[in-house]
C-alpha positions as CSV (number, residue, x, y, z in Angstrom):
1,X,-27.4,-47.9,-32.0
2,X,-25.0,-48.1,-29.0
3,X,-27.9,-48.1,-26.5
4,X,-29.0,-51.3,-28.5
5,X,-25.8,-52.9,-28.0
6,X,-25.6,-52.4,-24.2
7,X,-28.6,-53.2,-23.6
8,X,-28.7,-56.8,-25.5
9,X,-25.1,-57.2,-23.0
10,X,-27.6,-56.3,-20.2
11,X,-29.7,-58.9,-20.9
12,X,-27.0,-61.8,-21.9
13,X,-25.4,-60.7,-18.4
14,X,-28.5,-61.2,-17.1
15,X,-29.3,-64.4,-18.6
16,X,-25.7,-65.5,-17.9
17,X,-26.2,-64.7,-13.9
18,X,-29.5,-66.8,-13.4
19,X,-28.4,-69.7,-15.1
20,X,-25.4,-69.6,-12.7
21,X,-27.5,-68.6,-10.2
22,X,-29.7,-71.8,-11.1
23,X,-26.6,-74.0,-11.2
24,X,-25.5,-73.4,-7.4
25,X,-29.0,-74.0,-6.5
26,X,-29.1,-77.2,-8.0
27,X,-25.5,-78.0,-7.1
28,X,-26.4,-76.8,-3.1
29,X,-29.7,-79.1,-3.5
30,X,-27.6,-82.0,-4.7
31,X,-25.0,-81.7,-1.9
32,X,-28.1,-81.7,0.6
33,X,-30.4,-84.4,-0.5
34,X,-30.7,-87.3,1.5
35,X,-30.6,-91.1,-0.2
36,X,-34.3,-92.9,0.1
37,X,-32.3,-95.5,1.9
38,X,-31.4,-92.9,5.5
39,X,-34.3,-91.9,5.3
40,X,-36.8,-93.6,8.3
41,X,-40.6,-93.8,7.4
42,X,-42.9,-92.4,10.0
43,X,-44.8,-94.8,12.4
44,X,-48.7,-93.2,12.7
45,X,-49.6,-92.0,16.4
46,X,-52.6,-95.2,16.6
47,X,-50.2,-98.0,16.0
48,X,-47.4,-96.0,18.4
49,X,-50.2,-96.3,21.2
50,X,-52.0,-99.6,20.9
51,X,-48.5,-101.1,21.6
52,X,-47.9,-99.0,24.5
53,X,-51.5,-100.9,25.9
């Protein structure tokens, strides 16, 4: 019965660790993202050239 009881802790432990786990992730991924408006769009290597004609 006591094996039972540790082990369900094991798993709510476990449970408990990813979902903080998943929080700093998403809190690290937050911190880093870059707004839309920073970010530069690419100008393709044909156009770059046939001004440099």
């Amino acid at each position: 019965m006591q094996d039972d009881e540790s082990a369900s802790r094991g798993v709510q432990s476990e449970a408990a660790e990813r979902e903080a786990a998943k929080q700093r992730l998403l809190a690290q991924a937050e911190a880093e993202r870059v707004p839309v408006e920073d970010t530069t769009r690419a100008v393709p290597d044909r156009r770059w050239r046939r001004e440099q004609r």
